[in-house]
N, C-alpha and C positions, 0 to 999 in steps of 0.2 A: 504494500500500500504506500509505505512512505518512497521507494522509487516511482512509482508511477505517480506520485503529488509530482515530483522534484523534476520528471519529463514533462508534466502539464505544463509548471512555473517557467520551465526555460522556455514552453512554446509559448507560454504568455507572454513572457519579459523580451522576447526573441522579438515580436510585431508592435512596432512603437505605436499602432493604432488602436491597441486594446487601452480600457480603460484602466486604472490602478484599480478599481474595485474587483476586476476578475482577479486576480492574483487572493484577494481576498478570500472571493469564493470561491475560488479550488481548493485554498489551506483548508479552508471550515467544513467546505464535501468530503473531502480527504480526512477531515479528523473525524468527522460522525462516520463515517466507513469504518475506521479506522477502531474506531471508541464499538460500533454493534460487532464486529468481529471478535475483538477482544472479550467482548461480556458473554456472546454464543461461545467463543473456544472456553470458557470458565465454567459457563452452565453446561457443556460438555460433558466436563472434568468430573462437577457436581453430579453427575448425573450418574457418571460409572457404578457408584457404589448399589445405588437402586437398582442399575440392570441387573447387575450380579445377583442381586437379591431376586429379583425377579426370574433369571437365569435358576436357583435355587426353587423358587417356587413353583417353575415350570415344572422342575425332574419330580418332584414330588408328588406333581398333579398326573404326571406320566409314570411314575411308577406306581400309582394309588395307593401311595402312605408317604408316613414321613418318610425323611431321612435319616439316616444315623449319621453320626457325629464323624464318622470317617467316612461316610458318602460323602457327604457336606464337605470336609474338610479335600477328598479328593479332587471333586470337582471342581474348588477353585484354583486348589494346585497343578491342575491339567489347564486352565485357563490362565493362571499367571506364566506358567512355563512356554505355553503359545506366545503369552508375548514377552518374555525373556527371550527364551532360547528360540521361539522359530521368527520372533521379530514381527509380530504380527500386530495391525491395529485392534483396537477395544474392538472391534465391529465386526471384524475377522475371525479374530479369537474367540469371541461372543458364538457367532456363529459355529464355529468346530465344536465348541462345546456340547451346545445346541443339537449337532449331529450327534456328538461322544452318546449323550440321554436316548437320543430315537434311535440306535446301536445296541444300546444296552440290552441283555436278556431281562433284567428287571420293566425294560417297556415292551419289549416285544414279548416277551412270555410272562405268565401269570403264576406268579410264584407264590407259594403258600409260606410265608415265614414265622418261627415260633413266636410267640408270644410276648418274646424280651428280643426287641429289633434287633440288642445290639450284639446277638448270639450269633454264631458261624452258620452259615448255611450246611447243612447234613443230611446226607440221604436218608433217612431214616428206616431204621431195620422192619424188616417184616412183620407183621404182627403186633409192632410197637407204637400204640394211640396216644396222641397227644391232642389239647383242646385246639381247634382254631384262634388265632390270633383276630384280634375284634376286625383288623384289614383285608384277613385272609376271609374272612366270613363274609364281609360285605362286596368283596369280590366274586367270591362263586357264589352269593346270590346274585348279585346286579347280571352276572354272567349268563346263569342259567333262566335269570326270567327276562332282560331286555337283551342279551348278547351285547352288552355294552356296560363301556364304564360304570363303579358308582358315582352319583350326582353326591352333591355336598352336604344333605342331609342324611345320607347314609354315613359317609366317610367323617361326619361329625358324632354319629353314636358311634364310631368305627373309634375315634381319639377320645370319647369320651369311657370306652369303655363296659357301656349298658348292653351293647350289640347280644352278649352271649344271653342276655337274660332273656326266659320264652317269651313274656310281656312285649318287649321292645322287639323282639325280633318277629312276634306274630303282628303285630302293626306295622312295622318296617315292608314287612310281604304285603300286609294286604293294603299300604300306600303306594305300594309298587306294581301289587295287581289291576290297580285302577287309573294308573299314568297309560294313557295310548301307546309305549312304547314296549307295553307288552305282547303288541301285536305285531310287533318288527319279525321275530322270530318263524311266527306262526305263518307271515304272511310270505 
């Protein structure tokens, strides 16, 4: 910005027929350019840490649960490292990550995880019954009767908890038998 003022000025100063008030107003065009650039590159800046959050909330919403504390923490360490080590901008890197989540076997496949998130995934032995986790239940329900994601009133008794109780869970169905999209399946 400030070369392209300094080539206006010489063409201004250059034509003895302009008036001195154009030299004026190119400084002042040039500084309000000059001045909204600067405040967009800042609210930018401002801005990154919400994406990332948002970048966070997406995986979550795609993998239908929270996150654990080393999802979280990975994923932004794949995200800083795109733009350390592969040099990448916010929007770029944003983006890979973006992919890294719609990649994942936790969004492409529906994983049933125990009950304490922050537990290893394990095949678990033959014959050996363990409770569904409130996530994992409102997954193969929402699964088996809309073939589609849970909606956020599921996945709210899902964090809150109440999901396994027969009360919440027999309303939970039958607020689900009566959404139109239980006829996605059938039809």
């Amino acid at each position: 910005i400030v070369s392209l003022r300094d080539a206006y000025l010489a063409k201004a100063a250059a034509d003895p027929n302009n008036d001195p008030v154009a030299a004026e107003a190119i400084r002042d065009h040039f500084d309000r350019v000059n001045s909204i650039l600067r405040r967009l590159e800042k609210e930018r800046a401002d801005a990154e840490p919400k994406q990332l959050e948002a970048l966070l909330h997406f995986a979550e919403h795609a993998y239908r649960r929270p996150l654990t504390k080393a999802e979280r923490a990975d994923l932004l360490a794949y995200y800083q490292s795109l733009r350390t080590k592969g040099q990448l901008s916010h929007e770029d890197a944003t983006r890979d990550s973006l992919v890294g989540v719609l990649m994942a076997p936790d969004f492409l496949y529906r994983l049933d995880l125990s009950s304490d998130l922050s537990a290893q995934r394990a095949i678990p032995r033959p014959l050996q019954r363990q409770p569904l986790s409130g996530y994992a239940l409102a997954n193969r329900l929402s699964y088996f009767l809309w073939s589609s994601m849970p909606d956020s009133e599921l996945l709210r008794h899902a964090a809150l908890g109440d999901l396994n109780r027969p009360q919440v869970l027999l309303a939970q169905t039958r607020r689900m038998l009566k959404d139109p999209r239980v006829r996605g399946p059938a039809e």
